[in-house]
C-alpha positions in Angstrom: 16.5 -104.5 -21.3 17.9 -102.0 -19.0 18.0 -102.8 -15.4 19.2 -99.9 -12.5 19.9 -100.5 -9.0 17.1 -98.2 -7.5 17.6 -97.1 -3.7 14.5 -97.0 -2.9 13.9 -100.5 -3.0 17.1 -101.9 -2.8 16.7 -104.1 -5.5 17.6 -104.2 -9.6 14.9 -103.3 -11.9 13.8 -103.0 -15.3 13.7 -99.6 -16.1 11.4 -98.3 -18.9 9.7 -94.3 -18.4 6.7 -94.1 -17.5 5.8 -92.7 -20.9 7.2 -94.9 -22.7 9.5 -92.1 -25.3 10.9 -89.6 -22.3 12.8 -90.1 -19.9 12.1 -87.2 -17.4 16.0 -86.8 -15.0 16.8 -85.1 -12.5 20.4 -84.5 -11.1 21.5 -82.5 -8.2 23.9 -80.2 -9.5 27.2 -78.3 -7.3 26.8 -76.0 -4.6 29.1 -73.8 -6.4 30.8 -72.1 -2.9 34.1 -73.5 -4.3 36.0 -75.2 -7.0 34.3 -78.8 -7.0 36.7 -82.1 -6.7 37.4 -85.3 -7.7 34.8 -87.1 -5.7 31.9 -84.8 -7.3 33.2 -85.1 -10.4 33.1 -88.8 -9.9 29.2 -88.4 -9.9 28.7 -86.4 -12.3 30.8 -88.4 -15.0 28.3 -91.6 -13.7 25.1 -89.7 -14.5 27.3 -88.4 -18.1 27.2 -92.6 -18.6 23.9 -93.0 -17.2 22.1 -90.1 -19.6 24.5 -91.2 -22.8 23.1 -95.1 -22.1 19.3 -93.7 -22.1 19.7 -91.2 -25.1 20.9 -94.6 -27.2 16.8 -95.4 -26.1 14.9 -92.5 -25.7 14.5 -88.7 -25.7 15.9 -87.5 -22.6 14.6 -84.5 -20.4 17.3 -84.0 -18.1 17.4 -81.1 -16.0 20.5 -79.7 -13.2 20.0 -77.1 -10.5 22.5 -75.4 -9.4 22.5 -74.4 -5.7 23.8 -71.3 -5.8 22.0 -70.2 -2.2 22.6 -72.1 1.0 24.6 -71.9 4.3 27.6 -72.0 3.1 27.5 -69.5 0.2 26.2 -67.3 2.4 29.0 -67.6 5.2 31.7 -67.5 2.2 30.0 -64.3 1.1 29.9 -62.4 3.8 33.7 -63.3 5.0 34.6 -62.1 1.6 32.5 -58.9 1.3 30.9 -60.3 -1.8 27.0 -60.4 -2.3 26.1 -64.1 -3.4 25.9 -63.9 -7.0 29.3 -62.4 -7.4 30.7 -64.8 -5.4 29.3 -67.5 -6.4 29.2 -66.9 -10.6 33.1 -68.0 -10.9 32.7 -71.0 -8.9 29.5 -72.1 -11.3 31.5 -71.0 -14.5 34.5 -73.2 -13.5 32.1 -76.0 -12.9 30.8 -75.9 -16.2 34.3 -75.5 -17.5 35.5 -79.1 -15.7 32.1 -80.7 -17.0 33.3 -79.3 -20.9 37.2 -80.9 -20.2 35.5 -84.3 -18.8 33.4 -85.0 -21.8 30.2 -84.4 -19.7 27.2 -83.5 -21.6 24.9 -80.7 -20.6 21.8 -81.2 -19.2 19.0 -79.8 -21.7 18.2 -77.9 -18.2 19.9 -75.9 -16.0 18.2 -74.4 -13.1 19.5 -71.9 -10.4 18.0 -71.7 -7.2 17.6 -68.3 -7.1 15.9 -68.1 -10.0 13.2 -70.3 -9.0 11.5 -68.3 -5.4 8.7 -67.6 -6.4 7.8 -71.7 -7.0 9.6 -72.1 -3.9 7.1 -69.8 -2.5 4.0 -71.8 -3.8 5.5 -74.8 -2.4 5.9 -74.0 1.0 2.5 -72.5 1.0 0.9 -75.9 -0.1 2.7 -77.4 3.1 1.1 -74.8 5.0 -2.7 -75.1 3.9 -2.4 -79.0 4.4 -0.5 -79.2 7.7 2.9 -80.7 7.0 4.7 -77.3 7.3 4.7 -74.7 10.0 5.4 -71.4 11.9 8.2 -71.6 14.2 9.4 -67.9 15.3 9.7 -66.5 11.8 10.7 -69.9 10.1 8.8 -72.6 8.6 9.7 -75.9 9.1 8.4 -79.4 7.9 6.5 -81.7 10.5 8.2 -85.1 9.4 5.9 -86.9 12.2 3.2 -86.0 9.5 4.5 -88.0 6.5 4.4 -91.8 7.6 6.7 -93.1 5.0 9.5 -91.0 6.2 13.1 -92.7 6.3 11.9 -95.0 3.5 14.5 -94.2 0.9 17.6 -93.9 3.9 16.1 -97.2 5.9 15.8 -94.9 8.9 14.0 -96.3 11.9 11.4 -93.7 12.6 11.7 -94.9 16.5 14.5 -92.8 15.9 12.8 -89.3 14.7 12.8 -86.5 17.4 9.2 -85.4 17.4 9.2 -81.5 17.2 12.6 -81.3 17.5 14.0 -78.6 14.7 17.0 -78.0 13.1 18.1 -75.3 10.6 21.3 -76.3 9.0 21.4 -77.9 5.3 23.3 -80.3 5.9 23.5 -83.0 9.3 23.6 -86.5 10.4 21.0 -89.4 9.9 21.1 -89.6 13.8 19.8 -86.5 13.8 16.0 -87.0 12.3 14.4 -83.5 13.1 11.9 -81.6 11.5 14.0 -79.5 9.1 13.6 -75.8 7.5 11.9 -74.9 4.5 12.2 -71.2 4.7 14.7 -69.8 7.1 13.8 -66.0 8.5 17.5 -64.0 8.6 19.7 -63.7 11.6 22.0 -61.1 9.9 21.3 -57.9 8.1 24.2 -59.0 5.6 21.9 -62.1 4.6 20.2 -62.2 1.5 16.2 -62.7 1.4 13.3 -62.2 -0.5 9.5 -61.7 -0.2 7.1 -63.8 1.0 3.3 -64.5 2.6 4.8 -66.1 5.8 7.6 -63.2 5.7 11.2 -62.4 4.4 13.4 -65.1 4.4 15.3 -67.6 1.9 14.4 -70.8 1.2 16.0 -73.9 2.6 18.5 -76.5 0.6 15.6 -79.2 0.5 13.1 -77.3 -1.0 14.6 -76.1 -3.6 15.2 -79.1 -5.5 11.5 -80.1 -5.4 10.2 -76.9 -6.2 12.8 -76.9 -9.2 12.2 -80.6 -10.1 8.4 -80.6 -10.3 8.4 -77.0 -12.5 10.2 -78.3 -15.2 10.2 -82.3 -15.0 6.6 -82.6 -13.6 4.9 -84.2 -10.3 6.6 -87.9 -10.5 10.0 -88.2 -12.3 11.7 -91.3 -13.8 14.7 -90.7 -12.6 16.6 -89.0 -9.7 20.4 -88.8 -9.1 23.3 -88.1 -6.8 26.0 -89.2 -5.1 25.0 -91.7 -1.7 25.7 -88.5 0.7 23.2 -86.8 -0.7 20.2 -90.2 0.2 20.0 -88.4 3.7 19.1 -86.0 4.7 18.5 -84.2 1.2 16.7 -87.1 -0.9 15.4 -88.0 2.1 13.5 -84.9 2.6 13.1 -83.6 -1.1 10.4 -86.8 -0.9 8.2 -86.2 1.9 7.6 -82.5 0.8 7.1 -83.3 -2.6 4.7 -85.9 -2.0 2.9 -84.3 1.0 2.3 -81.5 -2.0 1.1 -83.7 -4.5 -0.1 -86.9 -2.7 1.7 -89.3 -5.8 5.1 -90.7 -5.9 7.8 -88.0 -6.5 10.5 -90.1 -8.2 10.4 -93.8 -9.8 13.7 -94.5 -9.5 16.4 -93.3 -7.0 20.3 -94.1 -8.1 23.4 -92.8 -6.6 26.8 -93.5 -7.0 29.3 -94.5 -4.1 31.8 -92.5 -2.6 35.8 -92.2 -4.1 38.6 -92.8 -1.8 42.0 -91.4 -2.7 44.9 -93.7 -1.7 42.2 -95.7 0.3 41.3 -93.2 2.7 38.4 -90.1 2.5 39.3 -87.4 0.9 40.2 -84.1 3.1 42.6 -81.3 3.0 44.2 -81.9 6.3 45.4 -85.0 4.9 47.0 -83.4 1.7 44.9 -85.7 -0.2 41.9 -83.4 -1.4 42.3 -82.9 -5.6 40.4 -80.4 -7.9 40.3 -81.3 -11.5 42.5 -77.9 -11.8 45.1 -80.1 -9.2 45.5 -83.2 -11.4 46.1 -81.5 -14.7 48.5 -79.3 -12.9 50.4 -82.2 -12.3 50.2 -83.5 -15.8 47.3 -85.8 -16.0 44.6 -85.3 -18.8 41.5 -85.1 -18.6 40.9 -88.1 -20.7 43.1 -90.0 -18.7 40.9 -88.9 -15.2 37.6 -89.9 -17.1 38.8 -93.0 -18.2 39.8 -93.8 -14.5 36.1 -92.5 -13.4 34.4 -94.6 -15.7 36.5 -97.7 -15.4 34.7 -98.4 -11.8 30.8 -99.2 -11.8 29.4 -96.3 -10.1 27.5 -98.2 -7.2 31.3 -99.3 -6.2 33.9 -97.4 -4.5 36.6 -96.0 -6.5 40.1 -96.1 -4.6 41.8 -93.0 -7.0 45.0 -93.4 -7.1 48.4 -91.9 -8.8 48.8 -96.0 -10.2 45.7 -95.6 -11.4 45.7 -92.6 -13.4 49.0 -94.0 -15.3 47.2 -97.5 -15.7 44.1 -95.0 -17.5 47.3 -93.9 -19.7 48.7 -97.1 -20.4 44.6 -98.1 -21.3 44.1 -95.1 -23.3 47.5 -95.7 -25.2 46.7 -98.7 -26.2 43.5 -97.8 -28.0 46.0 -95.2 -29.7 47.8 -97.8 -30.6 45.6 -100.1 -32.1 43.1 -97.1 -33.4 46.7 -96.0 -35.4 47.6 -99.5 -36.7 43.7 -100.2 -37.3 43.8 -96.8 -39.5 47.4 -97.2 -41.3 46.8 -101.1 -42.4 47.0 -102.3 -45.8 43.7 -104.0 -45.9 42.3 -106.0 -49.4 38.3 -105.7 -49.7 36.1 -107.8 -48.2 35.0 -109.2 -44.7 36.8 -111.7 -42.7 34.3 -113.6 -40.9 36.1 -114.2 -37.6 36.7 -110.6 -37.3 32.8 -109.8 -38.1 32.2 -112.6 -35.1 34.4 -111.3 -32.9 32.9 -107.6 -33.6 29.5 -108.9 -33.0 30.3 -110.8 -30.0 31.7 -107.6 -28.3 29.0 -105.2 -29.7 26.8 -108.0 -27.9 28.3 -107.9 -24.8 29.0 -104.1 -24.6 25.5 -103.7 -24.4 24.5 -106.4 -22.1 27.2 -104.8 -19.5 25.7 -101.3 -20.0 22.4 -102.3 -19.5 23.3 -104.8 -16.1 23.2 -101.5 -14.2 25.9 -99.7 -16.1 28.6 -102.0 -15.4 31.3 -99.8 -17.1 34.2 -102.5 -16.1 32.8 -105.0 -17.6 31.9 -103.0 -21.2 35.2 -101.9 -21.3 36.2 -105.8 -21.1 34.1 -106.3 -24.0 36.4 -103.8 -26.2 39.8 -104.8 -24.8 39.1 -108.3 -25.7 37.9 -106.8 -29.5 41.5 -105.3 -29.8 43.4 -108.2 -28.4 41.7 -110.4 -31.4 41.8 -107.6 -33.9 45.8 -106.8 -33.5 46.4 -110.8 -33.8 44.3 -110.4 -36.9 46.2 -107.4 -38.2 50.0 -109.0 -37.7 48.8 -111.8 -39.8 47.5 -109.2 -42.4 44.2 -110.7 -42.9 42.0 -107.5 -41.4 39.6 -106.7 -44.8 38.2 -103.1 -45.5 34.8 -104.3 -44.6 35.9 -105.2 -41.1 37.9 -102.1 -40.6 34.8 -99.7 -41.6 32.8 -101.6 -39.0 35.4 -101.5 -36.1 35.8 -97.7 -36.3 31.8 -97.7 -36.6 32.0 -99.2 -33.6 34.5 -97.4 -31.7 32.7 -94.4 -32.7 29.5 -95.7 -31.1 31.7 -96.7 -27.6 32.5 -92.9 -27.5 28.8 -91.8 -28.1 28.1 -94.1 -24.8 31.5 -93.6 -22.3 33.5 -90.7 -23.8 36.8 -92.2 -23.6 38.2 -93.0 -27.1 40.9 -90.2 -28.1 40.1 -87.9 -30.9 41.3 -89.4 -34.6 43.0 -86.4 -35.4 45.4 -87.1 -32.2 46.1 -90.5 -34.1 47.1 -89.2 -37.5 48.4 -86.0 -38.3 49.9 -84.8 -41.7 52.4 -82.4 -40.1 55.0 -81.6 -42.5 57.6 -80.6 -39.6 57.4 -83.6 -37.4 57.7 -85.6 -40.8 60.9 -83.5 -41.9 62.3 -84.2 -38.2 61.8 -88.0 -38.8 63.6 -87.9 -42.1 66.1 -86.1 -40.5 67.0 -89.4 -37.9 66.5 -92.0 -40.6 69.4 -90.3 -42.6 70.9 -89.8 -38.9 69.9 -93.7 -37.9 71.5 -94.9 -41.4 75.0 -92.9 -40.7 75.1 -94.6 -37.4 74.5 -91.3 -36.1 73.2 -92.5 -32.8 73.4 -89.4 -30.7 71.4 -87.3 -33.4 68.9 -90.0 -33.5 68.0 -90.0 -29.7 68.3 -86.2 -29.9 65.6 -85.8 -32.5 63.6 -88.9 -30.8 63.5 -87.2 -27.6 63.1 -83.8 -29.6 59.4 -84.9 -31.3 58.2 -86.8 -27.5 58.7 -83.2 -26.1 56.4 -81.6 -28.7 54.1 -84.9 -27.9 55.1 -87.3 -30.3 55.7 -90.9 -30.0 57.8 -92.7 -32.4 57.8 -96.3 -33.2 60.1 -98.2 -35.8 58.9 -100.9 -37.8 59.7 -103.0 -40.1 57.6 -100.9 -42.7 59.4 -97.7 -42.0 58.8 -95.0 -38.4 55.3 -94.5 -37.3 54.2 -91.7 -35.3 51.3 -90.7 -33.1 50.2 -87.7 -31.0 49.9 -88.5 -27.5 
């Protein structure tokens, strides 16, 4: 059974939705005022893991706002002359464009904050009529002295909340429990705002992933994500004005994945250590490699990203490559041998048991490093059957389905008549004792991306 950490509690549960076929998701998505980076990305490949691990149980409803309104947005627009949709389009495209490179599947919803006002609307007038929300100047703010289970989900002491103190900004500090904005009246012309009972305005961060959340997922949700900088103060709040709306739970089970370091330390561009996907394949990386790295850490764990690391995902990915090739070229007889069926079912067994300990990535890739460590002793002593071969790459098709990480076959084995012609070319050069033409042509094929090995059953090749 499938057991998730849940925040709210603290504690690891069994997870099953709460109608027993759907499982209704909901992940915060980019505020897309620039290209994201590595640490965002980092979250988003968890929830990829988390979503691909639930679809192998149930249907999945997963919806993804993007915030494409809030403080920041607006301050980048103006500075740039821009009104917020034009500036803010590119950035959302490019996210979408990293997600499609990362192997991370889209969510069956995708929902723009802008898009959704008028629910926004309806919300804030529900907080009005019951007394949690009100008028300040032309504002409206939430009354967090009004909703008694406030700081539940951050462990705030509430001897710590500032009664009718107010603040406006999205984003501040769990020192700073004040009654925050849902609908914030303009203080420049250049602003954008809309319509609205209580007066022109836009609405604040908070309230639009509740509005958003509820429309399309429903009153209490299964499942709520983001990274642990988002618990306070934006989970924090998305709770008490969803459930001072509704008066039932808002979300069942809270998970967020820790923070990434780079070279130990948190990332920030004054230290030269801040990376955009767009960075790291500039300087040669792949994005298989960079998943592979982001899933090889549980995500309630911080990942230390580092330049070792990437090349260690290489050498990891390589060697499924490797094995993958030999698996695929082997002269097999029929049959099944049965140590290599009870090795595969020992690691199918325990690839599963690690997913469903609270998505313990590390310890399901374990599981299919040890599989390839028994396999290629099997395969040197030529007693891998056909049977056994079918239901490895069965298998390994499965392990992609769930992380995302096992190279494309065609990157494996390619009939390409030039890089074929070129190897025939240093065999004849290799048999002269032509030793110069040999490591011209071998270094010829790895700059078109193609690794060479010699064997004792003639040169194999492989795409990297």
């Amino acid at each position: 059974m499938l057991r998730l950490t849940n925040t709210l509690t603290g504690e690891q549960e069994p997870f099953v939705p709460q109608d027993k076929q759907t499982v209704r998701m909901y992940t915060c998505g980019p505020t897309v005022y620039d290209f994201v980076h590595i640490g965002n990305l980092r979250t988003y490949v968890f929830e990829d893991i988390l979503r691909r691990h639930l679809a192998s149980k149930w249907t999945i409803k997963h919806v993804m706002n993007i915030t494409d309104i809030d403080d920041k947005i607006i301050k980048r627009s103006i500075e740039t002359g821009k009104d917020i949709k034009s500036y803010s389009a590119p950035y959302s495209a490019a996210f979408f464009e990293d997600c499609e490179k990362l192997k991370i599947q889209k969510p069956e919803i995708i929902t723009p904050a802008t898009e959704h006002i008028p629910e926004m609307i309806d919300l804030i007038n529900r907080l009005l009529e019951s007394g949690y929300a009100y008028r300040e100047g032309d504002s409206i703010y939430y009354r967090i002295s009004r909703f008694p289970n406030y700081g539940r989900l951050s462990k705030l002491d509430r001897r710590e909340l500032k009664i009718g103190a107010r603040i406006d900004a999205d984003e501040y500090e769990k020192e700073e429990p004040r009654d925050f904005v849902l609908w914030k009246a303009p203080k420049d012309p250049r602003e954008p705002r809309w319509e609205a009972p209580f007066g022109e305005g836009r609405p604040g961060w908070h309230l639009e992933c509740s509005a958003m959340a509820m429309k399309h997922l429903g009153e209490t949700l299964d499942i709520h994500c983001g990274g642990v900088d988002n618990i306070f103060p934006h989970h924090e709040n998305e709770i008490a004005q969803s459930e001072a709306a509704t008066g039932r739970p808002f979300v069942r089970f809270w998970i967020h994945g820790e923070h990434l370091l780079v070279e130990g330390e948190k990332m920030a561009k004054s230290k030269g250590n801040f990376f955009t996907l767009r960075d790291l394949l500039e300087k040669g990386y792949e994005p298989l490699e960079i998943r592979y790295l982001l899933v090889s850490v549980r995500y309630r764990k911080q990942l230390n990203f580092t330049f070792d690391g990437l090349r260690e995902a290489r050498a990891a990915l390589d060697r499924i490559k490797e094995f993958l090739f030999r698996l695929t070229t082997a002269k097999v007889k029929a049959g099944s041998n049965p140590k290599v069926a009870s090795a595969l079912s020992r690691a199918r067994e325990e690839f599963e048991a690690a997913l469903d300990d609270d998505l313990n990535t590390s310890a399901a890739l374990a599981a299919v490093f040890v599989l390839i460590g028994e396999c290629n002793i099997v395969l040197s002593a030529g007693e891998l059957q056909e049977d056994n071969r079918a239901e490895i790459l069965k298998w390994f098709k499965v392990i992609d389905q769930r992380l995302a990480i096992i190279p494309p076959m065609e990157q494996l084995v390619q009939s390409d008549q030039e890089v074929e012609a070129l190897i025939a070319r240093r065999n004849e050069a290799r048999r002269n004792r032509d030793f110069a033409t040999s490591d011209r042509i071998r270094q010829e094929l790895l700059d078109r991306g193609v690794l060479i090995e010699d064997t004792r059953e003639g040169t194999r090749w492989r795409r990297k």
